[in-house]
C-alpha positions in Angstrom: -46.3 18.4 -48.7 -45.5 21.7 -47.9 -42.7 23.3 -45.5 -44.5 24.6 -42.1 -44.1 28.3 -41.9 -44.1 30.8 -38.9 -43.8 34.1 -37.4 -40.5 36.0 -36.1 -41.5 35.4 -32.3 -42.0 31.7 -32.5 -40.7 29.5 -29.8 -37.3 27.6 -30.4 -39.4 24.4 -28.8 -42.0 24.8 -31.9 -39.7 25.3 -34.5 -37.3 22.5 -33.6 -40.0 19.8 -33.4 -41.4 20.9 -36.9 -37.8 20.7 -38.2 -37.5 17.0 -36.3 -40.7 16.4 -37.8 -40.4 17.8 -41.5 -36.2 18.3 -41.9 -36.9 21.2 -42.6 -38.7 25.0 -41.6 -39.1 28.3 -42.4 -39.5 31.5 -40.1 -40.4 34.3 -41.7 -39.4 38.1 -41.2 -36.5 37.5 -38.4 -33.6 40.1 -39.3 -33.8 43.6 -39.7 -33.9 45.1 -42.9 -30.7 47.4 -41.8 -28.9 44.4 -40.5 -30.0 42.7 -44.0 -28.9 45.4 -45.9 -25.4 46.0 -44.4 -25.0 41.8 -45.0 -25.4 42.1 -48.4 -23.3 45.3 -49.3 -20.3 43.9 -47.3 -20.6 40.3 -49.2 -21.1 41.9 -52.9 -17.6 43.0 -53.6 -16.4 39.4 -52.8 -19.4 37.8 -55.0 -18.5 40.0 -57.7 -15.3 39.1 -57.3 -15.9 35.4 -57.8 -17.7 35.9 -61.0 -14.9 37.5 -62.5 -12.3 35.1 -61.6 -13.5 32.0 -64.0 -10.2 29.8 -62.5 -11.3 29.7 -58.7 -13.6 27.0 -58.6 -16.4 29.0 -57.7 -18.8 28.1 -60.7 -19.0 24.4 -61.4 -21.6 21.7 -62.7 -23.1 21.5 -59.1 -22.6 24.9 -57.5 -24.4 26.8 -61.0 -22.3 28.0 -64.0 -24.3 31.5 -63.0 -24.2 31.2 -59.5 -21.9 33.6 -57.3 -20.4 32.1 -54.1 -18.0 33.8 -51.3 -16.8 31.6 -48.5 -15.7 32.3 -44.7 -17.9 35.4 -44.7 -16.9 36.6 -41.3 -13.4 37.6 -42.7 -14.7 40.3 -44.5 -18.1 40.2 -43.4 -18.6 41.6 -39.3 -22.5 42.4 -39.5 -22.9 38.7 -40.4 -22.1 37.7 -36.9 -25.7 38.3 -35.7 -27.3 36.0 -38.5 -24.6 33.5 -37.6 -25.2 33.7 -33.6 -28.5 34.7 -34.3 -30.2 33.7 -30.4 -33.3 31.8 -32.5 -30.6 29.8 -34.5 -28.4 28.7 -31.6 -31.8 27.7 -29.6 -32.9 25.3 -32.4 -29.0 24.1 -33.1 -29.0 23.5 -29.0 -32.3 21.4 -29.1 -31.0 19.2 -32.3 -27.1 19.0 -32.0 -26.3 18.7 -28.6 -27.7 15.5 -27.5 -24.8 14.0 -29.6 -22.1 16.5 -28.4 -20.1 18.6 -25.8 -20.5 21.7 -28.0 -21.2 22.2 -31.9 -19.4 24.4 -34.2 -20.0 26.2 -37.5 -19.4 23.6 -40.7 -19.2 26.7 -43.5 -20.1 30.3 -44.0 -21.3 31.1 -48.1 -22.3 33.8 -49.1 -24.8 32.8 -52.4 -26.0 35.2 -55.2 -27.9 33.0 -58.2 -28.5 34.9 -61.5 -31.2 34.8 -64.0 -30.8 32.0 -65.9 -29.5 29.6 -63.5 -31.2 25.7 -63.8 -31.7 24.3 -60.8 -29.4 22.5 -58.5 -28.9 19.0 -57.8 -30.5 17.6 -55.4 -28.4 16.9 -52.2 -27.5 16.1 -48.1 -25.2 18.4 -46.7 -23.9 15.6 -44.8 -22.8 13.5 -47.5 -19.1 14.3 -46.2 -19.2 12.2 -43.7 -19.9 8.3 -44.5 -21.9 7.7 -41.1 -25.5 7.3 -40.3 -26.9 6.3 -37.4 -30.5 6.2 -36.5 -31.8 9.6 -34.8 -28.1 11.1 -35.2 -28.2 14.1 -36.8 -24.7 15.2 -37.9 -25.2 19.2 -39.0 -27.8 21.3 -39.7 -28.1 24.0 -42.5 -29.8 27.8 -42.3 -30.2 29.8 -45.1 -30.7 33.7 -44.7 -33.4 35.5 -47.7 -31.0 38.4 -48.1 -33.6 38.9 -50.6 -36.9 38.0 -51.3 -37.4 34.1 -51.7 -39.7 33.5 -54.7 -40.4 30.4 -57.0 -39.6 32.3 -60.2 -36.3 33.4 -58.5 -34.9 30.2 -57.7 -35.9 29.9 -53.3 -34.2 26.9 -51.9 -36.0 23.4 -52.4 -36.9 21.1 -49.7 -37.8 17.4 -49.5 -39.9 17.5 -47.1 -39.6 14.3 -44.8 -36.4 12.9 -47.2 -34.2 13.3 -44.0 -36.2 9.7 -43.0 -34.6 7.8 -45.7 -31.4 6.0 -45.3 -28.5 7.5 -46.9 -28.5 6.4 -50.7 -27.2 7.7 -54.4 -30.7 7.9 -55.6 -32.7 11.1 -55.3 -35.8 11.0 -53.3 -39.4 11.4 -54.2 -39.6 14.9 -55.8 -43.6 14.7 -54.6 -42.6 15.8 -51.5 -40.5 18.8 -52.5 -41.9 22.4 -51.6 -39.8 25.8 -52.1 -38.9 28.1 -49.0 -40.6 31.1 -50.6 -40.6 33.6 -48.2 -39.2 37.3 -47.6 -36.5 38.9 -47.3 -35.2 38.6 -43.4 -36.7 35.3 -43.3 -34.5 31.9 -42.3 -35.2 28.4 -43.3 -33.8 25.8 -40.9 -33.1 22.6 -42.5 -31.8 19.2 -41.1 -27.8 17.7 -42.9 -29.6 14.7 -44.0 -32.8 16.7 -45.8 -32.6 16.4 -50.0 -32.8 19.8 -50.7 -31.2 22.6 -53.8 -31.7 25.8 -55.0 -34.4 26.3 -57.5 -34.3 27.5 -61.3 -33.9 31.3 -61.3 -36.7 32.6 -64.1 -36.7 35.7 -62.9 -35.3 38.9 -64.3 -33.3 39.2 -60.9 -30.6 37.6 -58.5 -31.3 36.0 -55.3 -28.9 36.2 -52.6 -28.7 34.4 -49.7 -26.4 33.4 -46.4 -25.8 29.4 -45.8 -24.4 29.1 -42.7 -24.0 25.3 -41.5 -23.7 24.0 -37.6 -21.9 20.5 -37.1 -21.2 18.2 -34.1 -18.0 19.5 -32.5 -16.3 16.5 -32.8 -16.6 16.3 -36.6 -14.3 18.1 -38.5 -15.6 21.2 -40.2 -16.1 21.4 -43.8 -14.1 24.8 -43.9 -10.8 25.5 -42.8 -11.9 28.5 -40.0 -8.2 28.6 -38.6 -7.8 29.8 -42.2 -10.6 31.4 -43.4 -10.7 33.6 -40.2 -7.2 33.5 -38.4 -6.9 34.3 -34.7 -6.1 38.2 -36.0 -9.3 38.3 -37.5 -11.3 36.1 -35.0 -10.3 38.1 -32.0 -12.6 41.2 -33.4 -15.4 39.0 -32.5 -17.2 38.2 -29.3 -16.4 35.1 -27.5 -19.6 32.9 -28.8 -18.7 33.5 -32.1 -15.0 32.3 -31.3 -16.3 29.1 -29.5 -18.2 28.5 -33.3 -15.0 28.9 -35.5 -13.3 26.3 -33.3 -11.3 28.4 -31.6 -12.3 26.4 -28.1 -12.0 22.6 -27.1 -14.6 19.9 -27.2 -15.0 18.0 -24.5 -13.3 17.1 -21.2 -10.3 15.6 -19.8 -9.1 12.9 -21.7 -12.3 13.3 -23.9 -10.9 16.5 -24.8 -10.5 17.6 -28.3 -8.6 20.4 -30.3 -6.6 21.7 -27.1 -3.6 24.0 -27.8 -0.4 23.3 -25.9 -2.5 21.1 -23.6 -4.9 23.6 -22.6 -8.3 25.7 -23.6 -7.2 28.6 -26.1 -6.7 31.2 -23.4 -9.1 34.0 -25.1 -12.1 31.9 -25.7 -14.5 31.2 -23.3 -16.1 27.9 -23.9 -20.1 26.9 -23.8 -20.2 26.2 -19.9 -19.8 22.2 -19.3 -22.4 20.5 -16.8 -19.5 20.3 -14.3 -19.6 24.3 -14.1 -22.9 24.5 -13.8 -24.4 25.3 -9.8 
């Protein structure tokens, strides 16, 4: 079954119900190439940087013996801010997220380079972390950037189409059902925390590099540490939206209220407006 493709210029509305539908969808051509280009020079010095140091972890069984990884990318990374809060992205994490929470946050920022030669990976959920499932909750959701061209030589992301209807268990799904999000560089596939999916074998002659960027109920906790990965020095270079998705903001209300800092909302960030605030 393949993944449903559209055009940059596609309504939120459509691509949101093919995601509900499918777990997962790809919109093609939605970045700049200057905005692409100015991602991928400021991550290469830190992917580089994790192939030469063999002791960080990087490079394991399940994240690809030739697979380069960088994580919090908006430490070092500023034009990645408009992938991350791309206004297309936020739409669709609006329409799937936020029936189940006050706000939503981001789960991880990886940068993801895989070289020639690289099997494929394991099949997977993002939201195996957390050891919940509840019938039409959907805990995160998971959008890959093409900072290159997406090809099925060069190892473009695999999807299970439909697997995100199966109840969570250790067995991988029906591989019948699994399509690659070939598409072009500037392109975004939008897949759902409970979709099987992995990168594919690279048999190219060339890397693929990519942008993961995950979005989780606010009232999870996030699978990176943000007040780490981007301190408040770093995070206060950055417009208030992006500061509400690092965390950097409450969730919730009153004595609902989670994450609050000496009682109170973090003074310089200006949270998603509640349905009190509203006229």
């Amino acid at each position: 079954m393949p993944l449903r493709s559209f055009e940059s210029g596609v309504s939120s509305a459509v691509v949101a119900d093919a995601l509900r539908r499918d777990g997962g969808v790809i919109v093609r051509n939605v970045a700049p190439p200057d905005l692409i280009g100015s991602v991928s020079a400021e991550l290469r010095a830190k992917l580089d940087e994790s192939g030469a140091d063999h002791q960080s972890g990087y490079q394991s069984g399940f994240s690809g013996r030739r697979t380069l990884r960088c994580y919090g990318v908006l430490r070092f990374s500023p034009s990645s801010a408009e992938l991350i809060a791309h206004q297309l992205v936020l739409d669709v994490a609006d329409a799937i997220l936020l029936p189940a929470c006050a706000d939503y946050q981001l789960g991880s920022t990886t940068g993801i380079e895989i070289l020639p030669g690289q099997g494929a990976q394991p099949l997977h959920r993002d939201d195996s972390p957390y050891p919940v499932q509840l019938a039409g909750l959907e805990l995160q959701i998971g959008v890959m950037w093409a900072l290159t061209d997406f090809t099925a030589e060069n190892g473009a992301t695999r999807i299970v189409v439909g697997s995100h209807r199966l109840l969570r268990t250790w067995h991988a799904p029906e591989l019948a059902n699994c399509d690659q999000a070939v598409m072009p560089k500037g392109s975004v596939v939008i897949y759902l925390g409970s979709t099987w999916h992995g990168s594919g074998e690279n048999r190219s002659k060339s890397p693929r590099m990519g942008l993961i960027n995950t979005y989780s109920l606010g009232w999870l906790r996030s699978e990176s540490n943000h007040m780490l990965e981007v301190p408040p020095a770093i995070a206060l270079r950055y417009p208030t939206n992006i500061r509400r998705l690092l965390g950097y903001t409450t969730h919730g209300d009153g004595e609902d209220q989670l994450g609050h800092y000496d009682g109170d909302e973090p003074a310089w960030v200006a949270p998603r407006p509640r349905f009190t605030d509203c006229p």
